[in-house]
NULUM-93587 format. One record per atom (N, C-alpha, C, CB): residue in three letters; chain; atom name; y, z, x. Coordinates in Angstrom, 1 decimal. Atoms other than C-alpha are relative to their C-alpha. Glycine has a CB too. Layout:
BEGIN
Ala  A  CA  Y  Z  X $
...
% end
This chain:
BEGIN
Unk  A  N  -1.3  0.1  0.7 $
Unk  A  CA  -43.2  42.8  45.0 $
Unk  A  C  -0.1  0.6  -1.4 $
Unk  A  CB  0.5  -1.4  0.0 $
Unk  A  N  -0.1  0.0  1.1 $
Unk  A  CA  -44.4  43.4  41.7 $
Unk  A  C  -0.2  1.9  0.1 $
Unk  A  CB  -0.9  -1.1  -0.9 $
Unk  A  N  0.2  -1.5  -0.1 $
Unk  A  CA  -45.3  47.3  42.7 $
Unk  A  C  1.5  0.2  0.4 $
Unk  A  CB  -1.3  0.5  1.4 $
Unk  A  N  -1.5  -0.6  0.0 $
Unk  A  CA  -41.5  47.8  43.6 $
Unk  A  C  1.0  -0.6  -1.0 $
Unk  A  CB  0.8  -0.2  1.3 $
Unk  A  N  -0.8  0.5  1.5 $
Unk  A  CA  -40.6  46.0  40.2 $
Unk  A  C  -0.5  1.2  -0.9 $
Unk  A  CB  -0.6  -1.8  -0.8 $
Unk  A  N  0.7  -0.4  1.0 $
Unk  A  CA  -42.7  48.6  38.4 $
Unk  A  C  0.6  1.3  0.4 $
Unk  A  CB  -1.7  -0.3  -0.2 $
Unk  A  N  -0.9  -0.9  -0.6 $
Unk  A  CA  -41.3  51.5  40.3 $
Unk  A  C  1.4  0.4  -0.6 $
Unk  A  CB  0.2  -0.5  1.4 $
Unk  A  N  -1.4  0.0  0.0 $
Unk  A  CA  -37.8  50.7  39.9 $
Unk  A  C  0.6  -0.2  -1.9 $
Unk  A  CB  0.4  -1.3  1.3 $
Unk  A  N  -0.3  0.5  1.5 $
Unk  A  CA  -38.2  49.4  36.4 $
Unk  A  C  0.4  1.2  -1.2 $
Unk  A  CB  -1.5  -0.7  -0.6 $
Unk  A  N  0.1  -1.2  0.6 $
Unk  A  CA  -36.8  51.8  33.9 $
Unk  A  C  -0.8  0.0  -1.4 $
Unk  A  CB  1.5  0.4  -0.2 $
Unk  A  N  0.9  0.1  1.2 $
Unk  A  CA  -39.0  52.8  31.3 $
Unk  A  C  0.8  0.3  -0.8 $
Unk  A  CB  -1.2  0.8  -0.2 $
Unk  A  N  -0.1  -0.5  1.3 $
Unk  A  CA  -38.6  52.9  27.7 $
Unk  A  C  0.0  0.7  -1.0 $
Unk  A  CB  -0.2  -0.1  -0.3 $
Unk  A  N  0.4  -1.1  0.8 $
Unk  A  CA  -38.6  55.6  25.1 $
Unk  A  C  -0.9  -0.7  -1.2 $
Unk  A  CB  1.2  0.8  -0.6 $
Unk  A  N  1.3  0.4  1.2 $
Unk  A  CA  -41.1  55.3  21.9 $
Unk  A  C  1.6  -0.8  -1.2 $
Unk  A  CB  -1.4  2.2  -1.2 $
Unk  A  N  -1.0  0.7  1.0 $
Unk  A  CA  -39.2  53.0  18.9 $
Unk  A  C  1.0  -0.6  0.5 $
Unk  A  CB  0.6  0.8  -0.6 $
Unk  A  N  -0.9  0.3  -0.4 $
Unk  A  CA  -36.2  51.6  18.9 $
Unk  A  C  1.2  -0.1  1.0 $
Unk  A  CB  0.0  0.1  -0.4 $
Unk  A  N  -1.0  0.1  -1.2 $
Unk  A  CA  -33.5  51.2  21.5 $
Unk  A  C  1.2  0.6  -0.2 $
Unk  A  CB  0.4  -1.2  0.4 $
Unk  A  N  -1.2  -0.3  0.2 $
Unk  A  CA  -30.7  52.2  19.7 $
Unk  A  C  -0.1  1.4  -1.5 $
Unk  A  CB  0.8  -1.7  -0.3 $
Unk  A  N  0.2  -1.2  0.6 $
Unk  A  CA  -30.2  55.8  17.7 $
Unk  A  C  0.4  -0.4  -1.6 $
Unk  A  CB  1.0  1.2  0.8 $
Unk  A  N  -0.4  -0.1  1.3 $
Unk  A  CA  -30.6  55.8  13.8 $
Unk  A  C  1.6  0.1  -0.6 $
Unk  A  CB  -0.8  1.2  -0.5 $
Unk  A  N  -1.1  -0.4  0.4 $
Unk  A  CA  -27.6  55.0  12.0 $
Unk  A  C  1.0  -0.9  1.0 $
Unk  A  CB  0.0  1.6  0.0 $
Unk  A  N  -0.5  0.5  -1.5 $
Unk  A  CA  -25.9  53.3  15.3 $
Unk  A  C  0.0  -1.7  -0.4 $
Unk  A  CB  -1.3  0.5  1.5 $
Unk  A  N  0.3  1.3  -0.5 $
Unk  A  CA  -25.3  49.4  15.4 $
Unk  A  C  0.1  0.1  1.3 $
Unk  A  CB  0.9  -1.0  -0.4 $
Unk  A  N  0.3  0.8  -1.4 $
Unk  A  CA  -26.1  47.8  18.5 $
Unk  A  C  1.0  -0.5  0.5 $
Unk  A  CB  -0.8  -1.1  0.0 $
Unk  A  N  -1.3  1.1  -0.3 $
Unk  A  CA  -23.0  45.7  18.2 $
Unk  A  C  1.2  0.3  -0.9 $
Unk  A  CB  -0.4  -1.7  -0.3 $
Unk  A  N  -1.2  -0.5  1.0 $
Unk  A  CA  -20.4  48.1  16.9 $
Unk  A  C  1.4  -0.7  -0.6 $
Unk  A  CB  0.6  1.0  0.6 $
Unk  A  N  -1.0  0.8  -0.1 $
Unk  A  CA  -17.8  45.4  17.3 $
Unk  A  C  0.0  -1.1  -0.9 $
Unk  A  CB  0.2  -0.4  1.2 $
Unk  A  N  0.4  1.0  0.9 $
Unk  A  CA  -19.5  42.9  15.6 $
Unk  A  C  -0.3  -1.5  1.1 $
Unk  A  CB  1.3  -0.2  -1.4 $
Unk  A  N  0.0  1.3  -0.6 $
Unk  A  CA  -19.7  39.1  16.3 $
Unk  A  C  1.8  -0.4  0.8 $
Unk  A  CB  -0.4  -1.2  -1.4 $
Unk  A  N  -1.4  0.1  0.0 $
Unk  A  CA  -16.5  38.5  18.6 $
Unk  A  C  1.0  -1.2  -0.8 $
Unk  A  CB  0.3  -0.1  1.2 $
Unk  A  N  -0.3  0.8  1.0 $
Unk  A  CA  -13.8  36.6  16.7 $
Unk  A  C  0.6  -1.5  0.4 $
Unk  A  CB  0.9  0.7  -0.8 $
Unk  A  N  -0.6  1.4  -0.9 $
Unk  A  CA  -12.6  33.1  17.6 $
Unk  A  C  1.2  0.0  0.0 $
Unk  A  CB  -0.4  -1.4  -0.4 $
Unk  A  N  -1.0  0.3  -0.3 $
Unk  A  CA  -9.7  31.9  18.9 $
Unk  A  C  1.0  -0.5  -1.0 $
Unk  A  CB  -0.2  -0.8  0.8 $
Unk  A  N  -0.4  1.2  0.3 $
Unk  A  CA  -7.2  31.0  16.4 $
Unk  A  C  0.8  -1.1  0.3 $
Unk  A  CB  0.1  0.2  -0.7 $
Unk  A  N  -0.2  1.4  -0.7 $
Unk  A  CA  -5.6  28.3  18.6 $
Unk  A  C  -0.6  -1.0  -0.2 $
Unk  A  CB  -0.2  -0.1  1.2 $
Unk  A  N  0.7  1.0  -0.1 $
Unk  A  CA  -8.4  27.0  19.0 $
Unk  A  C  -1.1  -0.6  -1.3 $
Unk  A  CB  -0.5  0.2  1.1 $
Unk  A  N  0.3  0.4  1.7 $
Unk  A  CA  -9.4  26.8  15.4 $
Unk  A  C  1.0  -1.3  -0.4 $
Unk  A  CB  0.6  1.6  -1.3 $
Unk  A  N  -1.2  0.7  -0.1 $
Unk  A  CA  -6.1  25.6  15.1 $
Unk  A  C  -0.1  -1.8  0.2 $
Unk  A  CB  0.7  0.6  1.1 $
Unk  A  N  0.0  1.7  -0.5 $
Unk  A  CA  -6.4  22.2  17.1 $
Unk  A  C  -1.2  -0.1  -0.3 $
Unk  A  CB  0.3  -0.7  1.7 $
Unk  A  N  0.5  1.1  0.6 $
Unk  A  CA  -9.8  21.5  15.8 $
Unk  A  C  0.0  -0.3  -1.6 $
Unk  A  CB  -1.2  0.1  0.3 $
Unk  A  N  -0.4  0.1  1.3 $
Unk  A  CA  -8.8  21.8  12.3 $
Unk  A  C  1.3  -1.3  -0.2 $
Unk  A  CB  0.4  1.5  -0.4 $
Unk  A  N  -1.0  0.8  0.0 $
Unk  A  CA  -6.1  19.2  13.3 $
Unk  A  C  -0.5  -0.8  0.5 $
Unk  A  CB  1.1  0.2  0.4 $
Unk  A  N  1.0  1.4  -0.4 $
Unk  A  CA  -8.9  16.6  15.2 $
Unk  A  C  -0.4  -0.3  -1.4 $
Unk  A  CB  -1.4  0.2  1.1 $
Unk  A  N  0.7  0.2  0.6 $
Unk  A  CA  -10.9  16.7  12.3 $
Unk  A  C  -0.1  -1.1  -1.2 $
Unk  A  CB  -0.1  0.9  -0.2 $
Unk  A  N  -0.4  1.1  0.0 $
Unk  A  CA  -9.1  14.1  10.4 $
Unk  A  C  -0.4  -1.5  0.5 $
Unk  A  CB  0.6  0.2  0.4 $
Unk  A  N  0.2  1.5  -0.7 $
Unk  A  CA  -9.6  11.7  13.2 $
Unk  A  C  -1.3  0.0  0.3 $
Unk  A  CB  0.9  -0.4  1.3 $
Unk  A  N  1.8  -0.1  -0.4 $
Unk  A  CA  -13.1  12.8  14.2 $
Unk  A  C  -0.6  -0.8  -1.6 $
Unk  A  CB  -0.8  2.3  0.1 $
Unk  A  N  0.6  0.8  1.5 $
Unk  A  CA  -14.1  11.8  10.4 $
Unk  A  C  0.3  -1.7  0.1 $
Unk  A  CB  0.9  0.7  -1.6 $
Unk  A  N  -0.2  1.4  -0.6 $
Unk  A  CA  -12.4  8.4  10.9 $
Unk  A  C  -0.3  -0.6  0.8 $
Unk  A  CB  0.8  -0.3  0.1 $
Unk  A  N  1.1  0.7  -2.0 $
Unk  A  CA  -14.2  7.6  14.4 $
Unk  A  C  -1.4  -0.2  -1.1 $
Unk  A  CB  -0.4  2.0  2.1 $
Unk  A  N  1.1  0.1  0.7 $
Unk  A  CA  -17.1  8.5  12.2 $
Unk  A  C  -0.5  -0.9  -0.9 $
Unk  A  CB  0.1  0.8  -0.5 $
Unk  A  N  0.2  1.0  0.7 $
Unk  A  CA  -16.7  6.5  9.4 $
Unk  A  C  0.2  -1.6  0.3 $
Unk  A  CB  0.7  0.2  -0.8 $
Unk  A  N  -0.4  1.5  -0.8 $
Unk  A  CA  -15.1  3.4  11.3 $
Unk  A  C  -1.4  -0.6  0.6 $
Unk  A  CB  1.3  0.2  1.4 $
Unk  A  N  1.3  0.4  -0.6 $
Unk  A  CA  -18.6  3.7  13.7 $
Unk  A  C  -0.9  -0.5  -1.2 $
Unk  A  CB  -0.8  1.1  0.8 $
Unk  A  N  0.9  0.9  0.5 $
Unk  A  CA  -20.8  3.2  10.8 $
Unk  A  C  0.1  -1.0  -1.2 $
Unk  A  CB  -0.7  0.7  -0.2 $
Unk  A  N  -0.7  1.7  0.5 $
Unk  A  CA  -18.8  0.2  9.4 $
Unk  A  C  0.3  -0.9  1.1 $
Unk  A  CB  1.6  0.2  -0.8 $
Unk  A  N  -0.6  0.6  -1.0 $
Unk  A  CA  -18.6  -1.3  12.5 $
Unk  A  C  -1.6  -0.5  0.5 $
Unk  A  CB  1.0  1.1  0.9 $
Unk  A  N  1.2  0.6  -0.7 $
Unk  A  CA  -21.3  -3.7  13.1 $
Unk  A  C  -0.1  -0.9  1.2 $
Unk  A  CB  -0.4  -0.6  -0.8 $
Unk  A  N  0.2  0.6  -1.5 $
Unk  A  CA  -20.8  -4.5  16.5 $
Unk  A  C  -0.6  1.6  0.5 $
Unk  A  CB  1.7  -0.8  1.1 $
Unk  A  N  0.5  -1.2  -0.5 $
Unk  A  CA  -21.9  -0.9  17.1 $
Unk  A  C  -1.1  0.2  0.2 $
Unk  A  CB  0.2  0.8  -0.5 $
Unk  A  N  1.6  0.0  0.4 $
Unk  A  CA  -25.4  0.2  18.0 $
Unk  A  C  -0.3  0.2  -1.3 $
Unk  A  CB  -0.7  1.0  0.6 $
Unk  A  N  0.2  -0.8  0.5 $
Unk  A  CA  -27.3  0.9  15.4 $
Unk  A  C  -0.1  0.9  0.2 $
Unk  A  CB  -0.6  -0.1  -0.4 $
Unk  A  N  0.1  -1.2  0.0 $
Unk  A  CA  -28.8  3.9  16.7 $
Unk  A  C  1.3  1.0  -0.1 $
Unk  A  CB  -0.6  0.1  1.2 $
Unk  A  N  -1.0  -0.4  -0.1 $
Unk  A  CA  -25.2  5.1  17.0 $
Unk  A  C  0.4  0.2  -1.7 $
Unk  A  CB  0.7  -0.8  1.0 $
Unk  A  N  -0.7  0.3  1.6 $
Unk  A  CA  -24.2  3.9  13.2 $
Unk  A  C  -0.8  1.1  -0.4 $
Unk  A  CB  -0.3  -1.7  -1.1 $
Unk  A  N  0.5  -0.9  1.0 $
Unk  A  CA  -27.2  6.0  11.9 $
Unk  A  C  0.2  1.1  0.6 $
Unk  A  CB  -1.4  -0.1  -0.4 $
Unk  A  N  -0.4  -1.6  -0.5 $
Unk  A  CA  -26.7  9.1  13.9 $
Unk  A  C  2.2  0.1  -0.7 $
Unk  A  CB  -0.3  0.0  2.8 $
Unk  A  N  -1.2  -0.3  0.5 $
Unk  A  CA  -23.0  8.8  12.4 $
Unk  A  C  0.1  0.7  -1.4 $
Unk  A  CB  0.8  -1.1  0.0 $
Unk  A  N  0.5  -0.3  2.1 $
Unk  A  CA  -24.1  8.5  8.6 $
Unk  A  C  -0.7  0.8  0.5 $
Unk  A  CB  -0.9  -1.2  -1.3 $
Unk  A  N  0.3  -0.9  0.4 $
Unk  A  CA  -26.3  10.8  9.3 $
Unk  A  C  1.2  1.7  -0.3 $
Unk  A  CB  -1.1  0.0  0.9 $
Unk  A  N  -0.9  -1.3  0.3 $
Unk  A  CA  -23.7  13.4  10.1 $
Unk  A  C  0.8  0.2  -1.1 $
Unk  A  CB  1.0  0.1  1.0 $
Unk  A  N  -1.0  0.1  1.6 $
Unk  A  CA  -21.6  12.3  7.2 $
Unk  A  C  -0.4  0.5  -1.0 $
Unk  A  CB  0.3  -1.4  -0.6 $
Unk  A  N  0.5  -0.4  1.4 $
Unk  A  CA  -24.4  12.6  4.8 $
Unk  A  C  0.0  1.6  0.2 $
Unk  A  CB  -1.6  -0.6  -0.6 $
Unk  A  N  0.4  -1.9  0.0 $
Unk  A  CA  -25.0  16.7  6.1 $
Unk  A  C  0.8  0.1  0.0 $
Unk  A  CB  -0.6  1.0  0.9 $
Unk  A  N  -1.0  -0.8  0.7 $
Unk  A  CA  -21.6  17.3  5.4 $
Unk  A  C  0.2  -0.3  -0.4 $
Unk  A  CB  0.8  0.4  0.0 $
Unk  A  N  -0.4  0.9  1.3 $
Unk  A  CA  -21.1  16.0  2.5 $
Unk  A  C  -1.3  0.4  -0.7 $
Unk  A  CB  0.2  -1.7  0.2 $
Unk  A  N  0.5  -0.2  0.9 $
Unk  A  CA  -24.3  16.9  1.1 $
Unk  A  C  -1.1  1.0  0.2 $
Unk  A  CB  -0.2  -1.0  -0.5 $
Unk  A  N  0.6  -0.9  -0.7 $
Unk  A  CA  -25.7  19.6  3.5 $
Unk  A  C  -1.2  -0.7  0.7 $
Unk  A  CB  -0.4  1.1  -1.0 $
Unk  A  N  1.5  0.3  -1.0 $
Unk  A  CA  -29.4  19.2  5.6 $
Unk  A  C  -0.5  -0.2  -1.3 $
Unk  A  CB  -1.0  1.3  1.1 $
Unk  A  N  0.9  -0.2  1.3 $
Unk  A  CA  -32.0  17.9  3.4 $
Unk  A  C  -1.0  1.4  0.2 $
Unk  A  CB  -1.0  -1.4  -0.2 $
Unk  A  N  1.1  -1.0  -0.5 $
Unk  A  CA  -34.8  20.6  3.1 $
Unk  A  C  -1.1  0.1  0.4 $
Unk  A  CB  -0.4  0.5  -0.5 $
Unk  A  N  0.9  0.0  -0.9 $
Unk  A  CA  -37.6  21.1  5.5 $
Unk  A  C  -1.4  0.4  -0.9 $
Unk  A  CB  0.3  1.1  1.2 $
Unk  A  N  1.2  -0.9  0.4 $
Unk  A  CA  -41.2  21.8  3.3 $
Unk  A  C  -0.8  0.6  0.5 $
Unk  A  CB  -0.7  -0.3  -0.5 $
Unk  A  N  1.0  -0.9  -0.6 $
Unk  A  CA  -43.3  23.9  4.3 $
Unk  A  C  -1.3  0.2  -0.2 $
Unk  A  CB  0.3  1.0  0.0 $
Unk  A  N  1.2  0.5  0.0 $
Unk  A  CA  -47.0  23.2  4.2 $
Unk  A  C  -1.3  1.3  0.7 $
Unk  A  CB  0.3  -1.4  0.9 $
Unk  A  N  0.9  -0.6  -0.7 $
Unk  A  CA  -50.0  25.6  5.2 $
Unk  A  C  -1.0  -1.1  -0.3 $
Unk  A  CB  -0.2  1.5  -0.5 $
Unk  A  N  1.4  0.9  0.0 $
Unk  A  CA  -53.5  23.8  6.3 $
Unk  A  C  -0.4  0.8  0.2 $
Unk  A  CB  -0.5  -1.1  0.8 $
Unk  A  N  1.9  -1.0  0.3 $
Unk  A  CA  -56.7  25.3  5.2 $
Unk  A  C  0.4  1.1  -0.6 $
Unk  A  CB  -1.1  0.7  1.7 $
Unk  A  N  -0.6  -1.6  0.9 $
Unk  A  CA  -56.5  28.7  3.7 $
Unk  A  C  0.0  1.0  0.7 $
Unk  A  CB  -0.9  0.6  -1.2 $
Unk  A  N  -0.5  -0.8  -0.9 $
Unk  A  CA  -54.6  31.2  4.9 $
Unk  A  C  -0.9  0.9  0.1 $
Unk  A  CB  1.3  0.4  -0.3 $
Unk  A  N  0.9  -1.0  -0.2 $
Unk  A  CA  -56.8  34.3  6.2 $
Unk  A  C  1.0  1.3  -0.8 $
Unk  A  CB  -0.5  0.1  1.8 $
Unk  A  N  -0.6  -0.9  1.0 $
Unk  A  CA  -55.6  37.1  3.8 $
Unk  A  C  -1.1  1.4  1.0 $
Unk  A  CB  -0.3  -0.4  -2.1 $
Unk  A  N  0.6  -1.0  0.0 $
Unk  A  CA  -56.7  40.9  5.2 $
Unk  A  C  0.8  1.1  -0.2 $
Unk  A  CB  -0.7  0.0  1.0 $
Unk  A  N  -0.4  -0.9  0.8 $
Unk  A  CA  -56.1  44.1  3.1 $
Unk  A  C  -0.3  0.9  0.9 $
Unk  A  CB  -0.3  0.1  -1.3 $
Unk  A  N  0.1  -0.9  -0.2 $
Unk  A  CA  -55.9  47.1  5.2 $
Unk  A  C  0.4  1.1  -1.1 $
Unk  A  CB  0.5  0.0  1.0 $
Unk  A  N  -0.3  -1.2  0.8 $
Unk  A  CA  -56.3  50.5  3.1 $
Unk  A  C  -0.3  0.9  0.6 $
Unk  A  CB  -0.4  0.2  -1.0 $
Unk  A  N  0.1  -1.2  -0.4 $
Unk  A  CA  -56.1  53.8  4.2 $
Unk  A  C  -0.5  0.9  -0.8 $
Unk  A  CB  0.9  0.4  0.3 $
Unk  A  N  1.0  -1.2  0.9 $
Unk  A  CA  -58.3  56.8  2.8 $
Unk  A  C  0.9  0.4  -0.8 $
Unk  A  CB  -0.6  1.2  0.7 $
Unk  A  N  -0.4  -0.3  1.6 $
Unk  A  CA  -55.6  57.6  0.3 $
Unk  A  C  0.2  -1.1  -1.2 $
Unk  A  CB  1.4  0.8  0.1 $
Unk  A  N  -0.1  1.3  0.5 $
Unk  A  CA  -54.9  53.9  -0.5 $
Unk  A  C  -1.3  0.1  -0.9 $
Unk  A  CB  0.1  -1.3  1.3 $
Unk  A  N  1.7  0.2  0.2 $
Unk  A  CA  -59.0  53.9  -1.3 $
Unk  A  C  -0.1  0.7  -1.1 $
Unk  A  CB  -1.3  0.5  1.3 $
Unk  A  N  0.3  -1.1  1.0 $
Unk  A  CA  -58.7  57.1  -3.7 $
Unk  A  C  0.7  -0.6  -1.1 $
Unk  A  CB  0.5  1.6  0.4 $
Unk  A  N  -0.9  1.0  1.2 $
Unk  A  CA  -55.8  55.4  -5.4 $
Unk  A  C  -0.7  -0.8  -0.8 $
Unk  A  CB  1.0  -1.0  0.5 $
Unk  A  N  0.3  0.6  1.4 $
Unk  A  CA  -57.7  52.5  -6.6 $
Unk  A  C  -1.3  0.1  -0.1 $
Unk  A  CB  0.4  -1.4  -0.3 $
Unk  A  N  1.0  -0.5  1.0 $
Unk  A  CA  -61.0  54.2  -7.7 $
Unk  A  C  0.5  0.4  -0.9 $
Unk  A  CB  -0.9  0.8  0.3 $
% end
């Protein structure tokens, strides 16, 4: 099977897929509905109030209360930020090319 996958498979040219100069996606991102912009811009109101009501509402799960506040606090004060951490030291390697090499003598 994989010999009449390889057959049939169309090969690739060298580089890129798509011709200098050319998007890929001339159209762009398609645009949304505005309907349906529309009606969620008119839930959103009550979605926030479901929201806030759950995590004032201590008959509710917790797990539920905090997954609420959490949403509240990321809009309202965005994601916190993720750090980013390397362990051990990174491996650094300098390729130079024979004119690179003339350069810095």
């Amino acid at each position: 099977m994989a010999e009449n996958s390889e057959k049939t498979a169309k090969k690739r040219g060298s580089g890129t897929p798509f011709v200098k100069g050319k998007s890929g996606n001339p159209g762009g991102r398609p645009k949304k509905d505005p309907k349906v912009l529309e009606m969620l811009k008119a839930a959103a109101p009550d979605a926030v109030k479901l929201l806030v009501s759950t995590v004032n509402d201590d008959d509710s799960r917790l797990d539920l209360r905090i997954k609420c506040a959490e949403v509240i606090l990321d809009r309202v004060y965005g994601k916190a930020g993720q750090p980013l951490t390397l362990e051990g030291k990174p491996k650094i390697e300098i390729v130079m090319t024979e004119d690179m090499k003339e350069l810095a003598t």
